[in-house]
MARDO-311858 format. One record per residue: residue number from 1; x, y, z of N, C-alpha, C, O in turn; residue in three letters. Coordinates in nm, 4 decimals. Layout:
residues N
   nr     neast    nnorth       nup    caeast   canorth      caup     ceast    cnorth       cup     oeast    onorth       oup  rest
  NUM         X         Y         Z         X         Y         Z         X         Y         Z         X         Y         Z   ALA
...
end
This chain:
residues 102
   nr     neast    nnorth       nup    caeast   canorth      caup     ceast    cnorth       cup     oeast    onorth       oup  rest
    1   -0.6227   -6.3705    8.8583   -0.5368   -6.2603    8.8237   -0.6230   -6.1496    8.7652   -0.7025   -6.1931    8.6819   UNK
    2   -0.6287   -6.0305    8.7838   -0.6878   -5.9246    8.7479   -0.5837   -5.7912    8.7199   -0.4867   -5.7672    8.7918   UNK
    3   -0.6082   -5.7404    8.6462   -0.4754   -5.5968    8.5997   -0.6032   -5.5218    8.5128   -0.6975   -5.5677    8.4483   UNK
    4   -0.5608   -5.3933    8.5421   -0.6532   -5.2498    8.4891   -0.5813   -5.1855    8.4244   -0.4583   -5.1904    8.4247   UNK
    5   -0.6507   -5.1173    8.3612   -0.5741   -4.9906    8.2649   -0.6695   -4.8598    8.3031   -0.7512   -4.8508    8.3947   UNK
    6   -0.6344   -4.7672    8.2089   -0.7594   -4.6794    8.1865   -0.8549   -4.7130    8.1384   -0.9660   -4.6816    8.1811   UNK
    7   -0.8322   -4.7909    8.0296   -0.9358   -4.8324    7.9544   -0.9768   -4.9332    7.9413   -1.0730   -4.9460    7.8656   UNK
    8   -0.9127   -5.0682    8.0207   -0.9437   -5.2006    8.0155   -0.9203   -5.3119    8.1375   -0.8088   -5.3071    8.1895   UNK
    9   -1.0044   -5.4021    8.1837   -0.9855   -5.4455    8.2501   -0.9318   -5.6194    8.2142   -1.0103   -5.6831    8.1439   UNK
   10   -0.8416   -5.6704    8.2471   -0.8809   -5.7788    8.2338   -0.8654   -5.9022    8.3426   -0.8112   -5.8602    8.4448   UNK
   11   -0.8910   -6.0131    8.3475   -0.9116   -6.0908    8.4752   -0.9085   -6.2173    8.3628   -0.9377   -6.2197    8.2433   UNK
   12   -0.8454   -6.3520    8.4836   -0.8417   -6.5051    8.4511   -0.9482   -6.5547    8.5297   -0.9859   -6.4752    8.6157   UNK
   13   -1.0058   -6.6596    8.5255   -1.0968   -6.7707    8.5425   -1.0025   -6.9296    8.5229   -0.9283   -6.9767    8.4368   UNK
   14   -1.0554   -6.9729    8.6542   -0.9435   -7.1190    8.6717   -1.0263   -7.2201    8.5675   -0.9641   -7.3151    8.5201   UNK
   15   -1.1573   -7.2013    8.5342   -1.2243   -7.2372    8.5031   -1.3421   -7.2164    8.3905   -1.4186   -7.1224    8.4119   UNK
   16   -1.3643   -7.2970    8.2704   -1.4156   -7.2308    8.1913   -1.5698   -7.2880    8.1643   -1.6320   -7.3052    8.0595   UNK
   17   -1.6031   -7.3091    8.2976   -1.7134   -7.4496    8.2962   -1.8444   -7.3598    8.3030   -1.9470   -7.4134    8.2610   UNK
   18   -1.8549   -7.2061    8.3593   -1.9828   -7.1042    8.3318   -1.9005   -6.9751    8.2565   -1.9143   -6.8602    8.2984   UNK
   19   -1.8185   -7.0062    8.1474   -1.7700   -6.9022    8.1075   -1.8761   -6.8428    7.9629   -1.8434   -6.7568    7.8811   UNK
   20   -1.9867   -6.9087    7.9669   -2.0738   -6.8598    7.8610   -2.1669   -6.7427    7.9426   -2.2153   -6.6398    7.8954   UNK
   21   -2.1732   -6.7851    8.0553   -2.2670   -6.7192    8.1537   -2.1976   -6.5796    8.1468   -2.2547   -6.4766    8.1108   UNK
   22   -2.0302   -6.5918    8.1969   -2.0089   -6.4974    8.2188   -1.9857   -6.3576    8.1059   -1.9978   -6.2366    8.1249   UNK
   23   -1.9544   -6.4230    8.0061   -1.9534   -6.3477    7.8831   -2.0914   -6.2912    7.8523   -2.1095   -6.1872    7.7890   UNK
   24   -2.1972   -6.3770    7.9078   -2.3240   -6.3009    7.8902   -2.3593   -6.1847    8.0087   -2.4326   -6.0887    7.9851   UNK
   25   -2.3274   -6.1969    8.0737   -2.3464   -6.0955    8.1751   -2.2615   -5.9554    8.1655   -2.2853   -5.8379    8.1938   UNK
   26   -2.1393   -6.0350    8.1059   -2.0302   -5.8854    8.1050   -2.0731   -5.8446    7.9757   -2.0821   -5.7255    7.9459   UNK
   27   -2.1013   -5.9417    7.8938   -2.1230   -5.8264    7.7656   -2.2213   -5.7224    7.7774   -2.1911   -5.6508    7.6820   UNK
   28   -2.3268   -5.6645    7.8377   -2.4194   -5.5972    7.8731   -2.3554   -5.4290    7.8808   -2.3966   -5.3229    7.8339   UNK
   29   -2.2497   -5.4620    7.9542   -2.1795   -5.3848    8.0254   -1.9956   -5.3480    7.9722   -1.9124   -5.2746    8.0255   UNK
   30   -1.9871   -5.4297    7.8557   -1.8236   -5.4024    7.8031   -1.8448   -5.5352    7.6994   -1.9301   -5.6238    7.6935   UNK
   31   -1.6905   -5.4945    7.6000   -1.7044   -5.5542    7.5115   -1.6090   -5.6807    7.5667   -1.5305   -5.6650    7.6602   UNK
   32   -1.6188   -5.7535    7.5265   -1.5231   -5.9201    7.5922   -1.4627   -5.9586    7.4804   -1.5166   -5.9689    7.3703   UNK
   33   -1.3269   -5.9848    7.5126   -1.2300   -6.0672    7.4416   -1.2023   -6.1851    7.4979   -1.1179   -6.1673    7.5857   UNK
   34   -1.2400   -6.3206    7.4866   -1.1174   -6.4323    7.5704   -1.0452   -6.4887    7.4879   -1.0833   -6.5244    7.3765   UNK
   35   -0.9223   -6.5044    7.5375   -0.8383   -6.6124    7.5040   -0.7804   -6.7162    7.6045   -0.7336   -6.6915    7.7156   UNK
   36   -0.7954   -6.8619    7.5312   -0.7870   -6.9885    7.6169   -0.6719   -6.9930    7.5983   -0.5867   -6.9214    7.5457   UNK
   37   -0.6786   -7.1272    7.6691   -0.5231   -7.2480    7.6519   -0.4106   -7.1071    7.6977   -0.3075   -7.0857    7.6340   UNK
   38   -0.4523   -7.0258    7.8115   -0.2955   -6.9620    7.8841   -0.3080   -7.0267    7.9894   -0.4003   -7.1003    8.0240   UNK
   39   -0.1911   -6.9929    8.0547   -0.1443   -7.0053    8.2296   -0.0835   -6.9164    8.2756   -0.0251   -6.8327    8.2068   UNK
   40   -0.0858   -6.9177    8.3991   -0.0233   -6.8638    8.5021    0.1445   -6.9014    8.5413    0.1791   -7.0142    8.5765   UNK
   41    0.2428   -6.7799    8.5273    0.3445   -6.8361    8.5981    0.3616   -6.7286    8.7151    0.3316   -6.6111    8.6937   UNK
   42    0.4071   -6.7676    8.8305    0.4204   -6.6795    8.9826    0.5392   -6.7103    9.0246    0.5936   -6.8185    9.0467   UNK
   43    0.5835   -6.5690    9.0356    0.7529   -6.5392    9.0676    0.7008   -6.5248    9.2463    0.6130   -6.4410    9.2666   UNK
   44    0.7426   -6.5874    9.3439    0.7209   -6.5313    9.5005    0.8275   -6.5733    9.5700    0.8982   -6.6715    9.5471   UNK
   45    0.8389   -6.4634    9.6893    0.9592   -6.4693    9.7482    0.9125   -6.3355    9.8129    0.8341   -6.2536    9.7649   UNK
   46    0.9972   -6.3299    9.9681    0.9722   -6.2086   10.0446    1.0095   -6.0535   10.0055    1.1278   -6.0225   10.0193   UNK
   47    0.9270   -5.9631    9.9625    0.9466   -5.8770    9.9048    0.9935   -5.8947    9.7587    1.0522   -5.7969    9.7124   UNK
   48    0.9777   -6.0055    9.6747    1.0306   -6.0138    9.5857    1.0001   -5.8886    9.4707    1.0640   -5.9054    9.3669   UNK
   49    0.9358   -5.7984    9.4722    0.9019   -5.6920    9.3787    0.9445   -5.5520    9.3911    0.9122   -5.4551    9.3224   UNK
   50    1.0316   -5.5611    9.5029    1.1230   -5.4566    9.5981    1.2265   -5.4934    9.6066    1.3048   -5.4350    9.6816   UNK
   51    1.2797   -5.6434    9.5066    1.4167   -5.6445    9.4829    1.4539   -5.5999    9.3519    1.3987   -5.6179    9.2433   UNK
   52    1.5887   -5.5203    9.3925    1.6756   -5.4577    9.2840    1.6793   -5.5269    9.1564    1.7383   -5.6332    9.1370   UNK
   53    1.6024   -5.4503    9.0568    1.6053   -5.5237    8.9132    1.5670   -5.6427    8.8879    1.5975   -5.7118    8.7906   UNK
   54    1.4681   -5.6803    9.0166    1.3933   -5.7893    8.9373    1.3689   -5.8271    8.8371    1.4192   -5.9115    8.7629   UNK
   55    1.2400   -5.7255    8.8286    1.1722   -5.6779    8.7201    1.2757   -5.6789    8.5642    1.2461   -5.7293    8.4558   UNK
   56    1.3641   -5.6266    8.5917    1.4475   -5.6010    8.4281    1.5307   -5.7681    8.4340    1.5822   -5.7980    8.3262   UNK
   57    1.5459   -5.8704    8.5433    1.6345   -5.9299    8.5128    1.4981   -6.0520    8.4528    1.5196   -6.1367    8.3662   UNK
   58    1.3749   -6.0342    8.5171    1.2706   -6.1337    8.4626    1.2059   -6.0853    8.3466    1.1032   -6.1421    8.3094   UNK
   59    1.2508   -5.9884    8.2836    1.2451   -5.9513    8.1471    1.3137   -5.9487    8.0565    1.2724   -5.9444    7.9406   UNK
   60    1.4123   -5.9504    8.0844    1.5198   -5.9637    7.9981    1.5390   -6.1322    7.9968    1.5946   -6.1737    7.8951   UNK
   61    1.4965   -6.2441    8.1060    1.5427   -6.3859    8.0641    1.4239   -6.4222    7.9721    1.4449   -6.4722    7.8616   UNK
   62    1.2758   -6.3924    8.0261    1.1505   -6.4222    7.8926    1.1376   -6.3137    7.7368    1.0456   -6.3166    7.6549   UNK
   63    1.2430   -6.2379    7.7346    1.2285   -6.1872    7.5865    1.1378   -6.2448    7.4579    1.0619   -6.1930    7.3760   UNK
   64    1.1891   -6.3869    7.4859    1.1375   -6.4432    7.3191    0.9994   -6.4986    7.4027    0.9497   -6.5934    7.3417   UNK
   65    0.9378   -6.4693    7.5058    0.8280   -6.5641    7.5276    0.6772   -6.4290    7.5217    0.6800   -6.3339    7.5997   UNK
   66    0.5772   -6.4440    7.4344    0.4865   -6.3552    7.4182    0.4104   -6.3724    7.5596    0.3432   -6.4718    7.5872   UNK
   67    0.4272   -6.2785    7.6326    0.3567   -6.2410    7.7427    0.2285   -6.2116    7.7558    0.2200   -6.0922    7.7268   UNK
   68    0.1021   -6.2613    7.7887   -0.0529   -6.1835    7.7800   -0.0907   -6.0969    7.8668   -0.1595   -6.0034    7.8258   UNK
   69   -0.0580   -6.1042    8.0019   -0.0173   -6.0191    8.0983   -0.0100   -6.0600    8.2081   -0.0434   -6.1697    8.2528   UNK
   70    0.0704   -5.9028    8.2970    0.1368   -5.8914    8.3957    0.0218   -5.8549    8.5533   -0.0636   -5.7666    8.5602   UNK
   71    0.0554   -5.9445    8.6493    0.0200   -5.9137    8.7397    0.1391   -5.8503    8.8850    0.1976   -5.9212    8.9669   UNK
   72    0.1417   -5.7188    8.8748    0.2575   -5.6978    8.9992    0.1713   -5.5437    9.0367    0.0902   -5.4674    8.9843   UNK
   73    0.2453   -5.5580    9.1547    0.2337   -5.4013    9.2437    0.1022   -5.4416    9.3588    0.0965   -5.3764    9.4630   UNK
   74    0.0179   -5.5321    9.3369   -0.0787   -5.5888    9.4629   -0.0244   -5.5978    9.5785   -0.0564   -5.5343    9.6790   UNK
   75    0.0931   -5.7089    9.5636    0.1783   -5.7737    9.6660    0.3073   -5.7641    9.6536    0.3645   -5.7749    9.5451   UNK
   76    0.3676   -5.7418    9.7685    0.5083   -5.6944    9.6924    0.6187   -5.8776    9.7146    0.7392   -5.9025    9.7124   UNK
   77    0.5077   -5.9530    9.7314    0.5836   -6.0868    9.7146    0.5158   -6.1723    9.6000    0.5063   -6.2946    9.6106   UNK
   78    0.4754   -6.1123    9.5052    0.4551   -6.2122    9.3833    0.4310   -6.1553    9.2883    0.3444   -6.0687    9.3012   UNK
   79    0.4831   -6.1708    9.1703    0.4770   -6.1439    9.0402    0.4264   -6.2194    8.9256    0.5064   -6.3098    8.9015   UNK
   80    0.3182   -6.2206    8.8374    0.2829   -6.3568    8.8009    0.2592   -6.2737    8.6558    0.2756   -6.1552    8.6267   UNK
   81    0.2118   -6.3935    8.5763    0.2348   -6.3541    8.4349    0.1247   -6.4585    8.3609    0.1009   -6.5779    8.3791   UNK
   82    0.0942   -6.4034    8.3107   -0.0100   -6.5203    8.2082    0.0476   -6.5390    8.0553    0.0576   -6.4365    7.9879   UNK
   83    0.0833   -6.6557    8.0016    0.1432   -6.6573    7.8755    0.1078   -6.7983    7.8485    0.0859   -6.8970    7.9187   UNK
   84    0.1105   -6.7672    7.6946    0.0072   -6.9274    7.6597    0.1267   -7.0496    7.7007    0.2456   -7.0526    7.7327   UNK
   85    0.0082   -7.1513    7.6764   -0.0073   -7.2633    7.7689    0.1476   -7.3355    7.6953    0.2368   -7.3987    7.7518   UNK
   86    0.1338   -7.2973    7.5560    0.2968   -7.3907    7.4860    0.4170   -7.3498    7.5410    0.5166   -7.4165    7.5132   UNK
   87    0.4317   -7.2198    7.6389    0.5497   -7.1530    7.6611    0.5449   -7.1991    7.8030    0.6412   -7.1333    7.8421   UNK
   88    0.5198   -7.2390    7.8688    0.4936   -7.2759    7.9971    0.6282   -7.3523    8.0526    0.6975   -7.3098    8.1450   UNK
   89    0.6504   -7.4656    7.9833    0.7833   -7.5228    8.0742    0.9094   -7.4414    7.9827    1.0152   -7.4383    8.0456   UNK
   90    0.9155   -7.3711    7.8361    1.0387   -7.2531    7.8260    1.0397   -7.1494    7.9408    1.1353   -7.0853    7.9847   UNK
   91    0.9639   -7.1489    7.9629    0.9503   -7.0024    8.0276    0.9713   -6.9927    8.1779    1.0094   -6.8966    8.2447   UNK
   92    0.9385   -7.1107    8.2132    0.9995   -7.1250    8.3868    1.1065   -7.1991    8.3372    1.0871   -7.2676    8.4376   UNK
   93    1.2295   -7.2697    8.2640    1.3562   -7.2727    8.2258    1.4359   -7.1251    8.2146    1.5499   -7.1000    8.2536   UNK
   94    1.3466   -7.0420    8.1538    1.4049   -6.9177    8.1799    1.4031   -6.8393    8.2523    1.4888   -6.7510    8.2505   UNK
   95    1.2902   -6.8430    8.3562    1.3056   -6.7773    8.4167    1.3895   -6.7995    8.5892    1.4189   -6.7192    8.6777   UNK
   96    1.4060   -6.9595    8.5737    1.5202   -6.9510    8.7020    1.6167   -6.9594    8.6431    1.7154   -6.9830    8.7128   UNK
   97    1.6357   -6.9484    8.5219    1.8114   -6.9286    8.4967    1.8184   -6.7439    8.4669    1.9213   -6.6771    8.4773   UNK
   98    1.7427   -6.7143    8.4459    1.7380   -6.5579    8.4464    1.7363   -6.4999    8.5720    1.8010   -6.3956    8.5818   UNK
   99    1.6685   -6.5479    8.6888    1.6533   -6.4772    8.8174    1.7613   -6.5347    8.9151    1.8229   -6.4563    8.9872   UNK
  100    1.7896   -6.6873    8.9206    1.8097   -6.7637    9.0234    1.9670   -6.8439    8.9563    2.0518   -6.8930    9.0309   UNK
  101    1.9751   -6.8423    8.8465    2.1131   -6.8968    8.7896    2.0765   -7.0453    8.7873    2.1667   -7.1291    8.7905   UNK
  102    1.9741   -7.0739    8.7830    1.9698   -7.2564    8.8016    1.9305   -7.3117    8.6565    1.9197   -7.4328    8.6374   UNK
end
């Protein structure tokens, strides 16, 4: 997962097994923050990011869940989200009863 700003980039790693390496290399070049123990959750479905109020109805069901960030607008069939690792099975409870009614 990767998302930009003006001023910041940030990106996941599945893996944290040369993540000393990589902190040494990027630090040269920018300042590095990591934080562990998140995951990935991925909303997909055909055009799912070009349906009507997605977006506000998968925000409005994770309210109470602290979000680290958002991956959308790449693909217009997946929406994914990185949020630590304890919110993981709340947060897909909420989010098919927020999107999908289940």
């Amino acid at each position: 997962m990767v998302t930009t700003s003006e001023v910041a980039v940030s990106v996941t790693i599945d893996s944290d097994l040369h993540l000393d390496e990589i902190i040494a290399e990027l630090n040269n070049i920018a300042s590095i923050e990591v934080e562990k123990n998140q995951t990935i959750i991925s909303i997909v479905g055909n055009e799912i990011a070009k349906t009507d109020a997605v977006l506000t109805k998968l925000f409005d069901a994770i309210n109470e869940i602290p979000v680290t960030m958002v991956s959308y607008g790449g693909s217009h069939h997946n929406i994914s989200l990185l949020i630590p690792r304890e919110y993981k099975t709340k947060t897909l409870q909420l989010v098919n009863k927020g999107l999908f009614n289940l």
